[in-house]
C-alpha positions in Angstrom: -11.5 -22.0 -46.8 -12.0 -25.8 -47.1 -9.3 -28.2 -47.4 -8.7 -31.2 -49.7 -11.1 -33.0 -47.7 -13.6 -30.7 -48.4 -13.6 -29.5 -44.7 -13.5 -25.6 -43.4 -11.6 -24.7 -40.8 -13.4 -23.9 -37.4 -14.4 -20.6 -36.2 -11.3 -18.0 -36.8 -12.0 -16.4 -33.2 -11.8 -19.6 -31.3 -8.0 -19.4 -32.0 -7.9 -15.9 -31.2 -5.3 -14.8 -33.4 -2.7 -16.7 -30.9 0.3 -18.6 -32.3 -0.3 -22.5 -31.4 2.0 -25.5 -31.4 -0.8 -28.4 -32.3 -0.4 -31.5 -33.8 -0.5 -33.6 -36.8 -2.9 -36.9 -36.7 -1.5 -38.5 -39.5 0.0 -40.6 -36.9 -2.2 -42.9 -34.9 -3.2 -42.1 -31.0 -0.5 -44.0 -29.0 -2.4 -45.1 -26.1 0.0 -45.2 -23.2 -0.2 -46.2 -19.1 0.3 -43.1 -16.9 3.8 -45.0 -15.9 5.0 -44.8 -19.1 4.3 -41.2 -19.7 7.6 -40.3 -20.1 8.9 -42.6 -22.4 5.8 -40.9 -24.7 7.1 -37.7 -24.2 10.3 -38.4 -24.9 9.0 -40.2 -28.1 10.0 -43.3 -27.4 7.8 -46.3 -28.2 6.3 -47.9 -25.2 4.2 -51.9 -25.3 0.9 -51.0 -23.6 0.3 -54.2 -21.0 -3.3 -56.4 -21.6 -4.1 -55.6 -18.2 -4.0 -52.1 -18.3 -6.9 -50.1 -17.5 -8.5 -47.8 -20.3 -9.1 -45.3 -17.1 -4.9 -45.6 -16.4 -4.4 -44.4 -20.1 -3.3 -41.1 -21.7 -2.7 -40.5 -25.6 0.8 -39.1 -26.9 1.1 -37.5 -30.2 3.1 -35.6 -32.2 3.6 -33.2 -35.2 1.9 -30.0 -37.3 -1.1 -28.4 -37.7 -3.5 -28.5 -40.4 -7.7 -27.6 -41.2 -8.4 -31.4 -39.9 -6.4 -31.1 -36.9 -8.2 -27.6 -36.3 -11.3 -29.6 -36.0 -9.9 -32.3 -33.9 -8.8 -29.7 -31.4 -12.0 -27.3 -31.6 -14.2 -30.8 -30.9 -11.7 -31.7 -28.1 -12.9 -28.6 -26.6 -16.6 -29.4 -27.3 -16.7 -32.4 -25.3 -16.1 -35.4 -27.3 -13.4 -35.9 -24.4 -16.1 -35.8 -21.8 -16.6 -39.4 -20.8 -12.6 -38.6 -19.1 -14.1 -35.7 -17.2 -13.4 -37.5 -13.8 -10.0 -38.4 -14.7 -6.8 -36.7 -15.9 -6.3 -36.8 -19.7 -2.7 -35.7 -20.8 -1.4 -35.8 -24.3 2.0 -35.1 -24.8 2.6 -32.7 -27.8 5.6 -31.7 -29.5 5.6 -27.8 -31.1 6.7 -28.4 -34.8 8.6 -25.2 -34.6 9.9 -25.4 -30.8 10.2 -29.3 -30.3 9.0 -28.2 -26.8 6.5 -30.4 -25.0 2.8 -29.3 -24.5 0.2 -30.9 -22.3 -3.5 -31.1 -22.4 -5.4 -32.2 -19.7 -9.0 -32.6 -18.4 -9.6 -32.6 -14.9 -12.1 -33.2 -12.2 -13.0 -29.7 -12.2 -14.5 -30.4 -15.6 -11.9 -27.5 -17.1 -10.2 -28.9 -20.3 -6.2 -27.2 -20.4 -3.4 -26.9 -22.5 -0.2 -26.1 -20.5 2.9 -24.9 -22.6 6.6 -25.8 -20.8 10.0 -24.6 -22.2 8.0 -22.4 -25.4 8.3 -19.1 -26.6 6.3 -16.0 -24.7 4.1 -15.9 -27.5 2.4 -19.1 -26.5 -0.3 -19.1 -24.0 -2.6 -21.4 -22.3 -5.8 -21.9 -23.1 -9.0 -23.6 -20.6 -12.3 -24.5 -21.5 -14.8 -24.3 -18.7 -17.3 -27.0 -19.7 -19.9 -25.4 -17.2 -19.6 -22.0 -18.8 -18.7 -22.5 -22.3 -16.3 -20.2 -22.7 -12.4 -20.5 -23.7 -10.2 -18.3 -21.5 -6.7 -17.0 -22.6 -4.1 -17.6 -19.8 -0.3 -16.2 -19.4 1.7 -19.6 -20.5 4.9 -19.8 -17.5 8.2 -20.5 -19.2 10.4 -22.3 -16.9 14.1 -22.8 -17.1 14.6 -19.2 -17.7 17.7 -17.0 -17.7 17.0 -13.4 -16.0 17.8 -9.9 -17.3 18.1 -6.6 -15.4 16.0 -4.4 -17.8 15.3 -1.2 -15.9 16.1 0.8 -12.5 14.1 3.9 -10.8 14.9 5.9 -7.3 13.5 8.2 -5.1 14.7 10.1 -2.0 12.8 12.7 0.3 12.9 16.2 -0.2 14.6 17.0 3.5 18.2 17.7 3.1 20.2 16.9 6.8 24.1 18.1 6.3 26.2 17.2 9.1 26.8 20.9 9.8 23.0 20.4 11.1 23.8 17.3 13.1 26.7 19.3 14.6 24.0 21.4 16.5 22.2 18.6 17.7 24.8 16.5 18.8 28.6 16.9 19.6 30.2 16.0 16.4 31.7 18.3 13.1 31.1 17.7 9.4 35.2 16.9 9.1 34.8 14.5 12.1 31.9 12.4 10.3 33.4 12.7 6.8 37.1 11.5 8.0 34.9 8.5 9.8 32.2 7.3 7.2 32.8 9.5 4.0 29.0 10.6 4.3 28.3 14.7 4.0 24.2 14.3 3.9 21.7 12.1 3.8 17.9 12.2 3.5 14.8 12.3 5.7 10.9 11.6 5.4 9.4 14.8 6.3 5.9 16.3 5.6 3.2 14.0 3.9 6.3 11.7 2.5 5.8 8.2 3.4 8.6 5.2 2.4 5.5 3.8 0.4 5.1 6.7 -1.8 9.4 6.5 -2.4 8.8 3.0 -3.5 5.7 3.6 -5.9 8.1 6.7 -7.5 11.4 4.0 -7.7 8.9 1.1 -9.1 7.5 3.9 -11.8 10.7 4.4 -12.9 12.1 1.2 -13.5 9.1 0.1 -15.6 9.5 3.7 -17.7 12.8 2.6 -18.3 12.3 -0.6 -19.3 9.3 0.3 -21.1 6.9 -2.1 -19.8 3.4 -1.6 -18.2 2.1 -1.9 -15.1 -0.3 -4.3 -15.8 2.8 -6.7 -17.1 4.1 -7.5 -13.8 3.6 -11.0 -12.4 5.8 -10.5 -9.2 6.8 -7.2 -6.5 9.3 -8.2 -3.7 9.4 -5.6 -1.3 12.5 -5.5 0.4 12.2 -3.4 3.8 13.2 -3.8 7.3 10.7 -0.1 8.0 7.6 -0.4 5.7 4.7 1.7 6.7 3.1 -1.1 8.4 3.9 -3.6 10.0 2.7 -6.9 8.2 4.6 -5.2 5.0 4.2 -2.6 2.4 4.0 -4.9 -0.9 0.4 -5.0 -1.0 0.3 -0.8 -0.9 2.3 -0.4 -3.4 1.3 -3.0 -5.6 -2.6 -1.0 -5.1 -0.7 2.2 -6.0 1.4 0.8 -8.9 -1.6 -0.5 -10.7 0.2 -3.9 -10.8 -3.4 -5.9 -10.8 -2.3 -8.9 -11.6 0.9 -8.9 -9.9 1.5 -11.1 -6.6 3.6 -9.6 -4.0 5.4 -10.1 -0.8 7.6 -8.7 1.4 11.7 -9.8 2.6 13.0 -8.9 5.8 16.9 -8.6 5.7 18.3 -5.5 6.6 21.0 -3.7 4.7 21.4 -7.5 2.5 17.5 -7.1 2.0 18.1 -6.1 -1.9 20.5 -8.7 -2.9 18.2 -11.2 -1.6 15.2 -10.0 -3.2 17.2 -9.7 -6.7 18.3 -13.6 -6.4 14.8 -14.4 -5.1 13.3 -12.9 -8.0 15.5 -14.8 -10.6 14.3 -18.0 -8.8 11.1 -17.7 -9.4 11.7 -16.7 -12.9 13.9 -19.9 -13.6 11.5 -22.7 -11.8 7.9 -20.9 -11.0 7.8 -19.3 -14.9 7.8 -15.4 -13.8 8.3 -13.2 -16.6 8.4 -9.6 -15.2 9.4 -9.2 -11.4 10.0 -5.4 -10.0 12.3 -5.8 -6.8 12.2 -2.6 -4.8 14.6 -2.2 -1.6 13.5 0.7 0.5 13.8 1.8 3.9 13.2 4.7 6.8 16.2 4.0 9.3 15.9 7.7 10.5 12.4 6.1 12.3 14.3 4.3 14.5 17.7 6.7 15.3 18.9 7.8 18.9 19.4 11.6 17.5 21.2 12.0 20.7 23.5 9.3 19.7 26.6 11.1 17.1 27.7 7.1 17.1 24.7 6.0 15.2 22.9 9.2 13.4 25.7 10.0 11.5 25.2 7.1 9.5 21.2 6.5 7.9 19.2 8.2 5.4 16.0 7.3 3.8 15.7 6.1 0.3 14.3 3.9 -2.1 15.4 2.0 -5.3 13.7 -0.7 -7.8 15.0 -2.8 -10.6 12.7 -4.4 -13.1 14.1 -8.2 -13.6 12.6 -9.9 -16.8 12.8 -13.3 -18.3 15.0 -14.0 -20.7 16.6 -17.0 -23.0 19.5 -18.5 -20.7 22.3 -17.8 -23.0 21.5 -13.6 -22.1 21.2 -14.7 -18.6 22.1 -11.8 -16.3 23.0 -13.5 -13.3 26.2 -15.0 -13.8 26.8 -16.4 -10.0 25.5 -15.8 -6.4 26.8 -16.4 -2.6 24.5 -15.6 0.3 24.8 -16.9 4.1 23.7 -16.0 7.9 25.2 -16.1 10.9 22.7 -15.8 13.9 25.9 -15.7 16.3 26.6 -11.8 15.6 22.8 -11.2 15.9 23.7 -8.8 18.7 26.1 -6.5 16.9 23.8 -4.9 15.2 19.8 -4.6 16.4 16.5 -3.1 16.9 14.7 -4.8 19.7 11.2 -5.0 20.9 10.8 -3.9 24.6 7.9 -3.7 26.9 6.2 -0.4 27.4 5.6 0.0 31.4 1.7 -1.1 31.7 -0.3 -1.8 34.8 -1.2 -5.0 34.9 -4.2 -6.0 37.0 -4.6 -9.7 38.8 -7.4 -12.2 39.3 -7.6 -13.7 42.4 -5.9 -16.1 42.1 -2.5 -14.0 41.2 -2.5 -15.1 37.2 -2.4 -12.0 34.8 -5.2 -10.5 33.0 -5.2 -9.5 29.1 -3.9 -6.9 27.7 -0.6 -7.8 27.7 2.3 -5.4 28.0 2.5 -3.5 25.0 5.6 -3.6 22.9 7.8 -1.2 20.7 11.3 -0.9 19.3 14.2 0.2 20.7 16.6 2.5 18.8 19.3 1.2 16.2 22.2 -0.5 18.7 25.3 -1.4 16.9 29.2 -2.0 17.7 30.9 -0.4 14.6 34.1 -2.1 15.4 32.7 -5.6 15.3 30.6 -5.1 12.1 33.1 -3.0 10.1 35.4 -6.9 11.3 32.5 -8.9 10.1 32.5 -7.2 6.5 36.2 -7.0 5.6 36.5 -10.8 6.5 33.1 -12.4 4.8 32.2 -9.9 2.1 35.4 -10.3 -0.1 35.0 -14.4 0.4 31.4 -14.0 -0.8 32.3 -12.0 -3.9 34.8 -14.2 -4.8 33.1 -17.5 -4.0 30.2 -15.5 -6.8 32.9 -15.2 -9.2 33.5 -18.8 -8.9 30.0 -19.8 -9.4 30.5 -17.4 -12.4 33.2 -19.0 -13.8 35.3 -15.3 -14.2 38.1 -13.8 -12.6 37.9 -10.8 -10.6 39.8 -8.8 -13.5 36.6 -8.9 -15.8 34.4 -7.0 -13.1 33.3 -3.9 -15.0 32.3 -2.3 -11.5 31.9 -3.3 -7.9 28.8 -2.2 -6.1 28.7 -2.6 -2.3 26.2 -2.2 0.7 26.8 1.9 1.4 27.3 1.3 4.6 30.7 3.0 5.4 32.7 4.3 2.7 35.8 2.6 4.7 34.3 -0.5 4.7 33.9 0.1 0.6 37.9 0.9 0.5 38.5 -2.1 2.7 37.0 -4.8 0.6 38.1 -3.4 -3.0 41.4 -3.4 -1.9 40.9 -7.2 -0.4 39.7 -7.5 -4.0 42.7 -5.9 -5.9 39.5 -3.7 -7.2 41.2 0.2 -8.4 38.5 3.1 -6.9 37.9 4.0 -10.4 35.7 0.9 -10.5 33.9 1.2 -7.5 30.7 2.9 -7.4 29.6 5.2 -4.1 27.2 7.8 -3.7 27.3 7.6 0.0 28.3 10.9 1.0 25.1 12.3 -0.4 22.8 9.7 0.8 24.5 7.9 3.9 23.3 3.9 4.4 20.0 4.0 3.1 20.0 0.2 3.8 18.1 -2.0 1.6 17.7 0.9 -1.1 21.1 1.5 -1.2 22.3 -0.7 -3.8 19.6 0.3 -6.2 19.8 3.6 -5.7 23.2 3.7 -6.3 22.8 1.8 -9.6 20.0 4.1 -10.6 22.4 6.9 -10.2 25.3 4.8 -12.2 22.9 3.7 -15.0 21.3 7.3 -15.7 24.4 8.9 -15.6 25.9 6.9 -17.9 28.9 5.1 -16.3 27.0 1.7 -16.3 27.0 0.7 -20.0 24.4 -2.5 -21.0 26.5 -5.5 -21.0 28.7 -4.5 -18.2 29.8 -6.6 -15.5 28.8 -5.9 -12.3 30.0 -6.9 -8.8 27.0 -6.6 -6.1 26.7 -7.2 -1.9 25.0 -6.8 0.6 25.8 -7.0 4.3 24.3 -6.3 7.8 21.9 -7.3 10.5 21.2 -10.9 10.9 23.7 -11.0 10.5 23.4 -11.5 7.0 25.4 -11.1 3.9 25.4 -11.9 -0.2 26.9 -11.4 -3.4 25.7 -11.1 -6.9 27.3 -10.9 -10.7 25.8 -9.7 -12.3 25.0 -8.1 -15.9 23.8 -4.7 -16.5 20.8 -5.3 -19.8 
């Protein structure tokens, strides 16, 4: 349909149907130097020097969209612009409906871009390769973000161990190990089972319950100190998940993995623009047991759990506060080393070594219960309440706390620190034992399906072990 001017609008599909905060050129181009970009943003008026250089110059303007305006910007695109093609040229743009800022730009590349900071998800970014002619639709990345916990999954291996079975295997009793750690059973990769496939089944639920696709998810941080191999699992699972376009990566921090992959993940939501990220802690522990030690097999299972973290306006923000810190000094507490398998080596003759080196493997879990169950009591309350502080709420207004199930003595230990009744506290340790960095997803999984975690609840979170390492989150459940 033609305007007042007598002027039709431009092709309908080069819009593609997408909502777009344009401009309104009523208002003439404000021709500005590249230092005083941001006073054109910002919309305030800027004196353009006599020396400056047309080259050092970008346009700023401002307002609505109309048929004319349609034209301007389908033209733009066609190359009217393309004497700037070895140059940046950036227009600052204000959404009529947002007041957010929008910048186009041409680049040396010879691709024309319009990036969207600060707007609604339905924006997106659009680039016009010049050499191919064709306008591609890109994912616009929101910054500034608030994060929401949208949707859990677990998984856990078929293979039941009871410690009536570990009590023919090594010199303990199911009332000895209950009385000590509160754990009855735990679980153990048997068969085909691989900590991969537990992570794929944990991912799948979390996006089921949070109803989004595969195909949605920009980010997977795998949080393992056991994948399946040993440069990391993410890639694997993000093949298996159908996550295509999804980046991934994989965080090493033992039983603390999970709460640092959950505040990782809101980072790069707030400053890199991430709109769906899938966290998954998971780990295989019972790889690396001394069976014939009742002081460590007691303790580890083999689990996985997920949460789906989404973006969200920062007034929903689920992440109220967070507290995380290291201390290499109690490295030796609590370890799994790499040791040199015996290997003839041959010599030159001249005495140096020849290649291969010795080989190397790990050694079994090595830990001193006293000193670590010492470590948590003292530093895990102080980081929950140094959370709470960053949160601005008092320990009173936690809905539930959710510890590392590491020990359920340790759990009784800090609640009480925290003047925290067992009615809030959430365990499933004695069916599962420390599952490690799946333990605080799984038992949140558990919580969530089950109904005792209601959306808008407050939830206290930590995690603490080998590093040694330790952190707390509050945060909100949906």
């Amino acid at each position: 349909m033609a305007n007042a001017l007598g002027l039709a609008s431009p092709p309908a599909h080069f819009f593609r149907g997408k909502k777009m905060a344009l401009w309104d050129l009523s208002r003439p181009i404000q021709w500005t130097p590249l230092r005083c970009r941001a006073a054109a943003e910002a919309g305030v008026e800027s004196r353009v020097p006599e020396s400056a250089s047309p080259r050092s110059m970008r346009p700023s303007f401002t307002g609505t969209l109309s048929t004319l305006q349609k034209w301007f910007f389908f033209l733009c695109f066609q190359g009217i612009y393309g004497r700037f093609s070895n140059q940046w040229l950036v227009v600052g743009l204000v959404a009529s409906l947002t007041a957010k800022f929008i910048t186009i730009s041409w680049n040396a590349n010879n691709c024309f871009s319009m990036n969207c900071q600060c707007v609604p998800e339905n924006y997106h970014v659009y680039r016009l390769n010049r050499n191919k002619k064709r306008l591609i639709n890109e994912h616009c990345r929101v910054v500034g973000m608030g994060s929401k916990l949208v949707g859990c999954g677990s998984a856990v291996p078929k293979l039941i161990v009871s410690n009536a079975d570990l009590a023919q295997i090594v010199d303990t009793s199911d009332e000895w190990i209950s009385v000590r750690t509160g754990i009855h059973n735990r679980r153990i990769l048997s068969g085909n089972e691989t900590l991969g496939s537990l992570a794929v089944e944990a991912a799948n639920g979390a996006l089921e319950m949070a109803q989004v696709n595969a195909r949605e998810v920009d980010l997977i941080i795998m949080c393992s100190s056991t994948p399946d191999d040993l440069f990391g699992s993410g890639g694997q699972i993000q093949r298996d998940l159908g996550c295509k376009d999804a980046w991934t990566f994989d965080i090493t921090a033992a039983c603390s993995g999970f709460v640092v992959g959950l505040i990782t993940a809101t980072r790069f939501i707030k400053g890199g623009g991430f709109k769906n990220i899938l966290v998954i802690g998971a780990d295989a522990l019972s790889r690396y047991v001394d069976w014939t030690d009742r002081g460590t097999c007691i303790l580890f299972g083999d689990a996985a759990g997920a949460l789906l973290v989404q973006a969200c306006s920062s007034d929903e923000d689920g992440l109220l506060g967070f507290d995380v810190h290291s201390d290499g000094h109690g490295q030796r507490q609590l370890t799994v080393l790499a040791r040199d398998e015996r290997m003839e080596i041959t010599s030159s003759m001249n005495g140096a070594p020849l290649f291969p080196p010795k080989k190397k493997s790990f050694s079994c879990i090595e830990m001193n219960g006293k000193e670590v169950f010492r470590f948590v009591v003292r530093c895990v309350p102080q980081s929950i309440e140094a959370a709470l502080d960053e949160a601005g709420i008092p320990t009173s207004s936690i809905d539930w706390l959710l510890l590392h199930q590491a020990n359920q003595r340790i759990i009784d230990a800090v609640s009480t620190r925290l003047d925290i009744p067992s009615d809030k506290v959430i365990s499933n340790l004695a069916n599962y034992g420390n599952t490690s960095a799946a333990s605080i997803p799984l038992a949140l999984d558990e919580a969530v399906r089950s109904g005792k975690v209601q959306p808008g609840n407050t939830i206290a979170t930590a995690g603490f072990g080998a590093g040694l390492t330790w952190g707390s989150a509050i945060v909100r459940w949906k």
